[in-house]
Backbone as numpy.savetxt, mean C-alpha at the origin, in Angstrom:
# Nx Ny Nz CAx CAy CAz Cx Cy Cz
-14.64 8.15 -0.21 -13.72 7.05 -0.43 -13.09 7.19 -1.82
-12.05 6.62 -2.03 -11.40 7.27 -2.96 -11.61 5.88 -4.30
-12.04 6.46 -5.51 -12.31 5.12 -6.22 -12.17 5.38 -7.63
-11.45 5.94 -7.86 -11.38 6.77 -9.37 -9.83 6.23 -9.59
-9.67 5.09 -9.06 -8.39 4.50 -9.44 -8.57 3.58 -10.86
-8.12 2.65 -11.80 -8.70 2.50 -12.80 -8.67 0.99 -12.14
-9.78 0.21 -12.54 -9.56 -0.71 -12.01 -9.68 -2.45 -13.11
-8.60 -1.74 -14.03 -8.19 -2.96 -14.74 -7.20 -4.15 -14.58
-6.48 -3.98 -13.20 -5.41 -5.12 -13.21 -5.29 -5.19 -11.78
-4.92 -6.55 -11.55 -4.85 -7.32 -10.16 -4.34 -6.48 -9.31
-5.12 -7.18 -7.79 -4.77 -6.09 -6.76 -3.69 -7.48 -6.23
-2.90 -7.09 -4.78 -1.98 -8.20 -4.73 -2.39 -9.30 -3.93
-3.66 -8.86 -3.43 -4.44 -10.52 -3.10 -4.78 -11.05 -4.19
-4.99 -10.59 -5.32 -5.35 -11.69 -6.66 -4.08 -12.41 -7.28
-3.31 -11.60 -7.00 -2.02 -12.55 -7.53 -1.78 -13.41 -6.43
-1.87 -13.33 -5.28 -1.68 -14.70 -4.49 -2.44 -15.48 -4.80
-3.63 -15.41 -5.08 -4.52 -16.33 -5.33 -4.28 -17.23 -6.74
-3.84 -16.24 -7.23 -3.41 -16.68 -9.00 -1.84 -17.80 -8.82
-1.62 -17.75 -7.52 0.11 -18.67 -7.51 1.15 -18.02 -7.09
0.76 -16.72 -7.34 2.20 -15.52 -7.33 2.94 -16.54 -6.07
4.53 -16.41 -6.50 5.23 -16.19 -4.93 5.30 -15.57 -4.11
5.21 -15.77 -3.25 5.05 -15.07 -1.64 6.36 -13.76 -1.67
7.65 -14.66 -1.86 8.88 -13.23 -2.57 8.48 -12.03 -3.51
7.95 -12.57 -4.56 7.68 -12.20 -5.14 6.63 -10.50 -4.99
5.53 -11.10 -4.37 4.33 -10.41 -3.78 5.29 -9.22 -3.06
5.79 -9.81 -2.19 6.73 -8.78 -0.97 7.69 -7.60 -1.70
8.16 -8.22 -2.66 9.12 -7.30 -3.53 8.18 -6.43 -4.22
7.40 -6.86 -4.52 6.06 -6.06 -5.36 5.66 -4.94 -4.28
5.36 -5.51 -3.16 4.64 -4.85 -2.11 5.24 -3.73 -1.64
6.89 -4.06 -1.12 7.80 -2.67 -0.78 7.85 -1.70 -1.86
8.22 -2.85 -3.45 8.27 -1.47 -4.48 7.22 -0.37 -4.87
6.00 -0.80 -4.69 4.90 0.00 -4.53 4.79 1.24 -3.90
4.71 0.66 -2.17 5.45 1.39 -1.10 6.56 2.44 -1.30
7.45 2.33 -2.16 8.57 3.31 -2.20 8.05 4.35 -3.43
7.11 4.00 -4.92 7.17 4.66 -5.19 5.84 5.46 -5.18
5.20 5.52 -3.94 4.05 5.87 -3.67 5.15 7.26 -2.79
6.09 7.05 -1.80 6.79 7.47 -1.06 7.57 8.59 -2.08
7.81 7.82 -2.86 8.50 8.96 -4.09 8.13 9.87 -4.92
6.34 9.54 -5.35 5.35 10.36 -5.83 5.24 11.86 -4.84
4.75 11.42 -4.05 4.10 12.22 -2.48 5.05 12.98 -1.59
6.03 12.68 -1.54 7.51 13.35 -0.66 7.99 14.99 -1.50
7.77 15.13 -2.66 8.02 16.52 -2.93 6.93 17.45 -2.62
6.24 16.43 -2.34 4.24 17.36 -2.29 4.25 17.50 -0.52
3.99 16.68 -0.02 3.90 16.69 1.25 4.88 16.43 2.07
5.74 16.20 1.58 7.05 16.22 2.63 7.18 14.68 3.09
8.27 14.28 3.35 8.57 12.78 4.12 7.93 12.36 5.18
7.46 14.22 6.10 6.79 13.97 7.06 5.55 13.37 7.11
5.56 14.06 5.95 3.81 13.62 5.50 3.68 12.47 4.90
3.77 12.21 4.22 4.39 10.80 3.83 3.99 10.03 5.11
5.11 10.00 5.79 5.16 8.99 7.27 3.76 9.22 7.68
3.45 10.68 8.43 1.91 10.63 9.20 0.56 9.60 8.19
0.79 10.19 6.92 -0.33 9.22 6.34 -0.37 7.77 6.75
0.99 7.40 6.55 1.34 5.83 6.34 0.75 5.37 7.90
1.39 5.85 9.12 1.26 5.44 10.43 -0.17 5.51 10.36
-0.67 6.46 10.13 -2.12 6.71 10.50 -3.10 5.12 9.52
-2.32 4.64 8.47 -2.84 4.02 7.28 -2.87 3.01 8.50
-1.71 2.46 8.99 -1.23 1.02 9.99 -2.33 1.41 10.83
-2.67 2.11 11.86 -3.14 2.37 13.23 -4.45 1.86 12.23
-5.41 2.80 11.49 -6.95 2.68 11.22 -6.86 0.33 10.41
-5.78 0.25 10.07 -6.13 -1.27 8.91 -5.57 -2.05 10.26
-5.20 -2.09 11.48 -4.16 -3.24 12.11 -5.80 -3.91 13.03
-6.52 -2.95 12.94 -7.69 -3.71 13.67 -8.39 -4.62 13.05
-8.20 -4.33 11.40 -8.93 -5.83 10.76 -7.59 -6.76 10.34
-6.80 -6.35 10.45 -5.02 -7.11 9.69 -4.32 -7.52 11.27
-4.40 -8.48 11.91 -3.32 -8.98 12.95 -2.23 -8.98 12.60
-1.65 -8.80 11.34 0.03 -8.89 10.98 0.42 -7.56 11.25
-0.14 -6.31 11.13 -0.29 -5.09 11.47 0.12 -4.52 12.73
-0.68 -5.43 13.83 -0.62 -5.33 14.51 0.69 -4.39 15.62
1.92 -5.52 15.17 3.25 -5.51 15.54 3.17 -3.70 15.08
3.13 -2.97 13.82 3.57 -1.59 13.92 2.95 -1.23 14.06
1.78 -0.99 15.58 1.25 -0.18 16.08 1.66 -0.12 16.93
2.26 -0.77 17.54 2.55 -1.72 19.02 3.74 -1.24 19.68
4.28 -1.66 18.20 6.18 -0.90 18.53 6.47 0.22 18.19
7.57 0.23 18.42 8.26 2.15 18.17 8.63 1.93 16.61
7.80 1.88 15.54 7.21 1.46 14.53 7.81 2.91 13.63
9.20 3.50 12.88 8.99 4.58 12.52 8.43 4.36 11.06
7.49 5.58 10.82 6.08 5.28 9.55 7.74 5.45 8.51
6.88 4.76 7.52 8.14 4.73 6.25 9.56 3.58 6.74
9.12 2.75 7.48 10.28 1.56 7.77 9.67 0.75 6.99
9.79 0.73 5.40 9.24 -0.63 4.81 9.95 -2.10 5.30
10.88 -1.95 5.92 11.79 -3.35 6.24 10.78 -4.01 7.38
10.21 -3.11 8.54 9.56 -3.56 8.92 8.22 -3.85 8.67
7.59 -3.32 7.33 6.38 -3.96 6.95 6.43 -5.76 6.46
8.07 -5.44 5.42 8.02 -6.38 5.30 8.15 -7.47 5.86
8.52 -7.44 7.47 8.62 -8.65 7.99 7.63 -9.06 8.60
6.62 -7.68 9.42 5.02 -7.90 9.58 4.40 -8.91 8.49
4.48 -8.40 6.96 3.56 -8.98 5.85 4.50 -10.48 5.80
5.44 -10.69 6.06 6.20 -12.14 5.87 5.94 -13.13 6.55
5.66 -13.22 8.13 4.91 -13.59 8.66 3.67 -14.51 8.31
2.71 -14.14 7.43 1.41 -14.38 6.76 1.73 -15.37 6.00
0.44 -15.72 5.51 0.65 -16.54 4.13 0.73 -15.33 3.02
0.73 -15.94 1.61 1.00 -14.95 0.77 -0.55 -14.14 0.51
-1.73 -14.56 0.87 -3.01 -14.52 0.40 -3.12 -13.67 1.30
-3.15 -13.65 2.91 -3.03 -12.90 4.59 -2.10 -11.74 4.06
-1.27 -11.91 3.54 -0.08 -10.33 3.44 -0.74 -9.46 2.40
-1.40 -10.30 1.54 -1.78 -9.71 0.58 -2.98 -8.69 0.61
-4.09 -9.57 1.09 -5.08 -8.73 1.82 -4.68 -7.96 2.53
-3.68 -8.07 3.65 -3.58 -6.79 4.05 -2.98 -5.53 3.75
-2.38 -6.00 2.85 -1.47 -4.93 1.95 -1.96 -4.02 0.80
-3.30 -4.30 0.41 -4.06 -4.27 -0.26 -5.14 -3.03 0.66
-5.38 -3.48 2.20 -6.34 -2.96 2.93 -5.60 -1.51 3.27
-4.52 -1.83 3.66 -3.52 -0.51 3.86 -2.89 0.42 2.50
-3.40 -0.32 1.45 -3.19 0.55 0.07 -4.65 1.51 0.25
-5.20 0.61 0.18 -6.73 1.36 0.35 -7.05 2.28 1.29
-6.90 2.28 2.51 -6.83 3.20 3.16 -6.20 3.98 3.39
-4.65 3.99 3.15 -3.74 5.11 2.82 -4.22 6.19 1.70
-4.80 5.66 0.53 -5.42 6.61 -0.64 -6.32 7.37 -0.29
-7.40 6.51 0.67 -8.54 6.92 1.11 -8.07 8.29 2.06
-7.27 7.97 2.89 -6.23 9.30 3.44 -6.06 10.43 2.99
-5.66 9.61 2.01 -5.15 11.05 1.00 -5.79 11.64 0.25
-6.93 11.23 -0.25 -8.07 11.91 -0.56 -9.15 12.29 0.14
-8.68 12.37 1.25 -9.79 13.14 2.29 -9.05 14.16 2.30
-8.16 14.24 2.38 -6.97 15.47 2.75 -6.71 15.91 1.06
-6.61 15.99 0.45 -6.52 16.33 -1.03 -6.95 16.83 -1.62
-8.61 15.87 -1.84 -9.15 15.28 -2.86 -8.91 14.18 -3.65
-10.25 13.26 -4.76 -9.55 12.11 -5.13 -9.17 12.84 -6.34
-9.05 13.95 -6.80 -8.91 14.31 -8.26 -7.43 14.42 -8.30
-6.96 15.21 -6.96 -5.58 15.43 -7.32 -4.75 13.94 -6.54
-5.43 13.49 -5.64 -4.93 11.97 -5.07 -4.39 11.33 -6.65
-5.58 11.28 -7.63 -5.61 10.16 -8.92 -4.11 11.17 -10.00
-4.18 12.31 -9.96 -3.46 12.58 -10.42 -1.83 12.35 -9.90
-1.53 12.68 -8.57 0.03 11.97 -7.91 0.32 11.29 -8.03
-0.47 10.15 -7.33 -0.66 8.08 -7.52 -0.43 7.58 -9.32
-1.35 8.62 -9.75 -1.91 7.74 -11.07 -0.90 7.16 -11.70
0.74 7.72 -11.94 1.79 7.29 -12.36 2.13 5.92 -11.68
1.86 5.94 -10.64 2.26 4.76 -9.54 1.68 3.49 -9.94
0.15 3.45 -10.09 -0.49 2.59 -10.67 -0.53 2.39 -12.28
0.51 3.25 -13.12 -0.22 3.01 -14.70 1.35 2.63 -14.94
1.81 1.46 -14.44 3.36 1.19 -14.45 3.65 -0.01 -14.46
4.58 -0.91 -14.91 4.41 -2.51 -15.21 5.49 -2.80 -14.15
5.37 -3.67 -13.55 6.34 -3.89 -12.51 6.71 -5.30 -12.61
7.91 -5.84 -13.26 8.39 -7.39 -13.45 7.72 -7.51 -14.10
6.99 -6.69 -15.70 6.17 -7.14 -16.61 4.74 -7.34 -15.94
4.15 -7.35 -15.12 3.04 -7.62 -14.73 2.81 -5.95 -14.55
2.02 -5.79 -15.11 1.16 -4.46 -15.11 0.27 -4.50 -13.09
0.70 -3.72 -12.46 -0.37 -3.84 -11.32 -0.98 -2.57 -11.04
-2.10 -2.19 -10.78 -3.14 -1.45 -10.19 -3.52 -1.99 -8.65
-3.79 -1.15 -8.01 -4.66 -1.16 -6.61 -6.39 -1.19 -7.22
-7.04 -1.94 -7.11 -8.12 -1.65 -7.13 -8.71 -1.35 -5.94
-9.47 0.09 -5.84 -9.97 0.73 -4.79 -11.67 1.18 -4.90
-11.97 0.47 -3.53 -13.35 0.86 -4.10 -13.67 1.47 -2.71
């Protein structure tokens, strides 16, 4: 499991919990999403990219019902528009957790296939980055 992420700053179920806006969270959530997509796409290709991501939805939609919907449908991996309307759905706390569960297991992905050494090294930019001034990390355990 991949856990060598640093785990000093809120994951995005803690900011719901903390008040965050629900907009807010979501904008957070796709931008993440894209530059996780932007890290990983010269390394593994878009394709790859996508297979991780789908594979991330299929293994998290059995504990996440908002999920559900892109397993279901003709769901193409890397449609953040449609995550975001899956995660919109929810409350902000429900999107969050699950967005959080599918961070986690997407990494976890990728460091089975990797390693977490070079996983922490791709990502690590992704997570050591302030986004709307709020510094965010995935905490992964």
């Amino acid at each position: 499991m991949y856990s060598d992420t640093p785990r000093n700053h809120a994951t995005f179920a803690q900011l719901a919990a903390e008040g965050a806006d629900v907009s807010r969270i979501m904008d957070m959530v796709i931008s993440r999403w894209c530059e996780v997509t932007a890290a990983l796409s010269p390394i593994i290709g878009q394709p790859g990219v996508a297979a991780l991501f789908k594979r991330s939805i299929y293994l998290t939609c059995a504990d996440y019902p908002s999920l559900v919907v892109l397993c279901e449908d003709a769901f193409r991996p890397g449609e953040l528009a449609a995550l975001r309307d899956a995660l919109a759905r929810e409350t902000g706390a429900d999107a969050a957790a699950a967005n959080d569960a599918l961070l986690r297991t997407f990494l976890d992905l990728l460091a089975t296939l990797i390693g977490a050494p070079l996983a922490e090294r791709l990502l690590g930019p992704v997570w050591n980055h302030s986004s709307g001034g709020d510094a965010m990390q995935e905490t992964v355990s």
